[in-house]
C-alpha positions in Angstrom: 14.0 8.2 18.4 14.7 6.0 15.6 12.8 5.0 12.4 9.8 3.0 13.9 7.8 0.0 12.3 4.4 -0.1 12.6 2.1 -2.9 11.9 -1.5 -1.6 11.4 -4.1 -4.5 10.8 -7.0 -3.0 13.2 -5.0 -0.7 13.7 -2.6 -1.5 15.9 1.1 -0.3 15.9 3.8 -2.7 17.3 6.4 -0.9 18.7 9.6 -3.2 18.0 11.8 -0.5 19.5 9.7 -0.6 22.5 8.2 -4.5 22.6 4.3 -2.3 23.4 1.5 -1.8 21.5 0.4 1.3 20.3 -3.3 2.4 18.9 -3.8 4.6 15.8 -2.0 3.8 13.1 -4.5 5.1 10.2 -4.5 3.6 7.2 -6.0 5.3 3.7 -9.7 6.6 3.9 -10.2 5.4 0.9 -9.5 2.2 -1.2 -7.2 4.2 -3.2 -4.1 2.5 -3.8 -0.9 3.0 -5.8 -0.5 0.9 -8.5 1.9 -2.0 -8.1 5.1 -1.6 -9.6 5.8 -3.7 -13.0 8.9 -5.9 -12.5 11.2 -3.6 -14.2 10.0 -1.2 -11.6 10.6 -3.2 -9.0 13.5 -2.7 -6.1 15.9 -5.7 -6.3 14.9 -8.5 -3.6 18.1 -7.8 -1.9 18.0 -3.9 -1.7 18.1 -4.0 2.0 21.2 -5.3 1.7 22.3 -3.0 -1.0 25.0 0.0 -0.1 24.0 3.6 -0.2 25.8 4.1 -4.0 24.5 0.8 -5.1 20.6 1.8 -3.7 20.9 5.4 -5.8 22.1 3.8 -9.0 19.3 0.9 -8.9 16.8 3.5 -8.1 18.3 5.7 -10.9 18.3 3.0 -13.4 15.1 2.1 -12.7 13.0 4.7 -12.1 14.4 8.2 -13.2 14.0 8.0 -17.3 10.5 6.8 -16.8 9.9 9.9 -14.2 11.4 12.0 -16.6 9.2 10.7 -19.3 5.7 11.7 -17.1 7.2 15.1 -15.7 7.6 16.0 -19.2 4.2 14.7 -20.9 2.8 16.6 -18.5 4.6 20.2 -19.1 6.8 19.9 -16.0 10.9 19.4 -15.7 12.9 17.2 -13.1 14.7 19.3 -10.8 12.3 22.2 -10.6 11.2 23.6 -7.2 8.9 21.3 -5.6 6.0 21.8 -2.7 4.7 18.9 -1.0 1.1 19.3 1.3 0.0 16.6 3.3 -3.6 15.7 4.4 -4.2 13.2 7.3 -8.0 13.0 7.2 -7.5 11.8 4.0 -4.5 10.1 3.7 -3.1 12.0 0.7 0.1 13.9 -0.3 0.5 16.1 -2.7 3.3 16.9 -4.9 3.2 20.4 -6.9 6.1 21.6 -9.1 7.0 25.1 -10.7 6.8 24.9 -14.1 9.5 26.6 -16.0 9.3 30.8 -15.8 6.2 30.5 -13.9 5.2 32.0 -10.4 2.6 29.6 -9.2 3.3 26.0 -8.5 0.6 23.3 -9.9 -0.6 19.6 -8.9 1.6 17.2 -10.3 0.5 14.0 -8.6 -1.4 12.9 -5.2 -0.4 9.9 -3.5 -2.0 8.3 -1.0 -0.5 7.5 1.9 -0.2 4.1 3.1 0.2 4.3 7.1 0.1 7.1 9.8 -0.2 7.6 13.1 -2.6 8.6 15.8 -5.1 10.9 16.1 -5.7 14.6 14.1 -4.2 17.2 16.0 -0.1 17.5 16.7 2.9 15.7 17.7 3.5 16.9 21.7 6.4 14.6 22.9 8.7 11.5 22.0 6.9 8.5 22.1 3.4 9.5 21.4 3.1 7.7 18.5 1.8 10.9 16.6 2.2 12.0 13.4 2.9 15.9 13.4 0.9 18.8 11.6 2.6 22.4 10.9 4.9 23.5 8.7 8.2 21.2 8.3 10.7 21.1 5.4 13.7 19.0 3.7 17.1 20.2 3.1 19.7 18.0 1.1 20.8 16.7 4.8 17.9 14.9 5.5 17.7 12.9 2.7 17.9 9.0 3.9 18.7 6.6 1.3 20.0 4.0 3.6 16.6 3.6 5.4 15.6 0.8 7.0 12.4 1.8 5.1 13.3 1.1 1.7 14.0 5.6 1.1 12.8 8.4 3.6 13.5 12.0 4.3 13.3 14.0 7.4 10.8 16.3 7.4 12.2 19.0 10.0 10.3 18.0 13.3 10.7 20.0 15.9 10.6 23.3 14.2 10.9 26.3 15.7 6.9 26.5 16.4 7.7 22.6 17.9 10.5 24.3 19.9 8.5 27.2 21.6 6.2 24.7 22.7 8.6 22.1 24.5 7.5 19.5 22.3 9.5 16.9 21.9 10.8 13.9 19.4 12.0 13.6 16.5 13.0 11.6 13.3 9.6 11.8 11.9 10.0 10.5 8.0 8.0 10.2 4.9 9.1 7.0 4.1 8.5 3.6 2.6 7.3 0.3 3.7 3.9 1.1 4.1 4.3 0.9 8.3 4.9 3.6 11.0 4.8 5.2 14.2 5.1 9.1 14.0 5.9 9.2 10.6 3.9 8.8 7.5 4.9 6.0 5.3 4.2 5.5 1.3 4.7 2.4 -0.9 7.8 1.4 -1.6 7.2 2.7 -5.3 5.7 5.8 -4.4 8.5 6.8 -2.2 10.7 6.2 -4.9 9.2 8.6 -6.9 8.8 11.3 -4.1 11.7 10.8 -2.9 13.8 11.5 -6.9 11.2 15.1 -7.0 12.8 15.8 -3.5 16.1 14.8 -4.1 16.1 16.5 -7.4 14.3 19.9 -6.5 17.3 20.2 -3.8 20.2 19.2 -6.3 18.4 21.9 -8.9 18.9 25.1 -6.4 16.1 25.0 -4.3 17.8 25.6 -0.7 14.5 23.1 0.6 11.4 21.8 -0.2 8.4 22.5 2.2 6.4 19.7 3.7 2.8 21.3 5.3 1.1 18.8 7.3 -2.6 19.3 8.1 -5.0 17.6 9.5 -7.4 18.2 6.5 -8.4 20.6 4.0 -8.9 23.4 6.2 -12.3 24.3 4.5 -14.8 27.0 5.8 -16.8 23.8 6.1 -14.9 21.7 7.8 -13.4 24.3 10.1 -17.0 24.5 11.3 -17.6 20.9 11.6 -14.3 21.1 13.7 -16.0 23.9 16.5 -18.9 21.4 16.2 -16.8 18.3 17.3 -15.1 20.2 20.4 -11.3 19.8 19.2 -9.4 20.7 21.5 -6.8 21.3 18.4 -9.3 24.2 16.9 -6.9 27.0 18.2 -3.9 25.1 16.7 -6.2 24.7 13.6 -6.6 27.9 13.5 -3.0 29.0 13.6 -2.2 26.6 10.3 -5.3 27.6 8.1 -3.9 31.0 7.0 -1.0 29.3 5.4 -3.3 26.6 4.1 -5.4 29.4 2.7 -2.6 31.1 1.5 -1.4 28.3 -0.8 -4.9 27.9 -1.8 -5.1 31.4 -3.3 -2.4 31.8 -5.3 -0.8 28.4 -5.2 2.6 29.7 -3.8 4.0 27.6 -1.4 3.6 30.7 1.8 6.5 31.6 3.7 5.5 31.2 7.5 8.0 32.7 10.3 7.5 30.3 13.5 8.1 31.6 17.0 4.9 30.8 19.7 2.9 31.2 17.0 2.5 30.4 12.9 2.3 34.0 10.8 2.1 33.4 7.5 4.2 36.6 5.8 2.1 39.2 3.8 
């Protein structure tokens, strides 16, 4: 698969790639936004066109002192270990950063997430226009600054859980553009600042940054409105809630061995 563009007014997602239509393209549930970028923020009208060294130095020049500026006001460093979470029910993503010396990794920022695709539950096979949940992550490798999607990564789909299961695809991004189809896609600006934590956590040491997908916060609460609603996901569900509830307890990103099934290490 490659990047896909998806147009969500209804929602609806045109697959170009394809010439079909596709339902389920979620937008936010909320009428949170990002705020626009100022016009010294701003990507250059022609960064499309830009070359990969000529992307990374505008997006330097622009963007990193003033990153540096908020990591630092608010206690953190660029180029510490970074954990991103992602909620679909809620169209957020969450960044949290180790502070210096500590153990435990803290909220930095949640962005909400522009476009994603299909339904809750996984991604089964290519072409399903499905945005994955499970436990994913980005090494240096998979950084993309010469999207077609302003910047993405690769968040690791199929993993070895993906794998055991015969499900297919791949490609799935966090990127820009505010359109997709199996991936989930920011603002252009907000990419731009996940996408300097990622690159920067990798270039600091950390050997990658984990991406958890869910489908929401994986409350007692709503775990039971889930058996209510008849998922047919709820033994899935319940596979990812113990590393959900493990990051929840001491707010360190868990370390989950994948085989046929998710076990979150003790």
């Amino acid at each position: 698969m490659a990047e896909y563009l998806c147009m969500n007014p209804r929602p609806l997602c045109l697959a170009l790639l394809f010439g079909i239509l596709a339902p389920g393209c979620k937008p936010p549930a909320s009428a949170q936004t990002m705020p626009a970028a100022t016009s010294a923020d701003s990507a250059p009208a022609n960064w499309q066109d830009l070359k990969l060294e000529q992307r990374l130095a505008d997006l330097h020049r622009r963007r990193l002192e003033g990153l540096k500026n908020d990591l630092h006001a608010a206690g953190f460093k660029l180029g510490s270990p970074a954990y991103l979470r992602i909620f679909k029910e809620s169209s957020e993503l969450e960044i949290w950063l180790q502070k210096p010396g500590a153990a435990a990794f803290v909220k930095w920022k949640t962005f909400p997430i522009a476009r994603w695709s299909g339904n809750l539950g996984p991604k089964e096979k290519e072409g399903d226009y499905q945005a994955p949940e499970g436990f994913y992550n980005v090494v240096h490798k998979r950084l993309n600054p010469a999207s077609k999607y302003h910047l993405s990564f690769n968040i690791g789909y199929p993993n070895a859980y993906d794998t055991a299961h015969h499900r297919t695809g791949g490609l799935i991004m966090v990127h820009g553009k505010n359109v997709s189809i199996g991936c989930y896609a920011m603002t252009d600006p907000g990419i731009e600042e996940i996408y300097l934590i990622v690159e920067a956590a990798l270039a600091g040491g950390q050997p990658e940054v984990p991406v958890h997908c869910f489908p929401f916060r994986m409350t007692e609460e709503r775990m039971a409105r889930a058996k209510t609603e008849s998922s047919p996901w709820l033994d899935f569900w319940n596979e990812l809630r113990p590393g959900y509830l493990a990051f929840e307890a001491g707010h360190v990103p868990p370390v989950v061995r994948q085989g046929t099934r998710y076990i979150v290490a003790q």
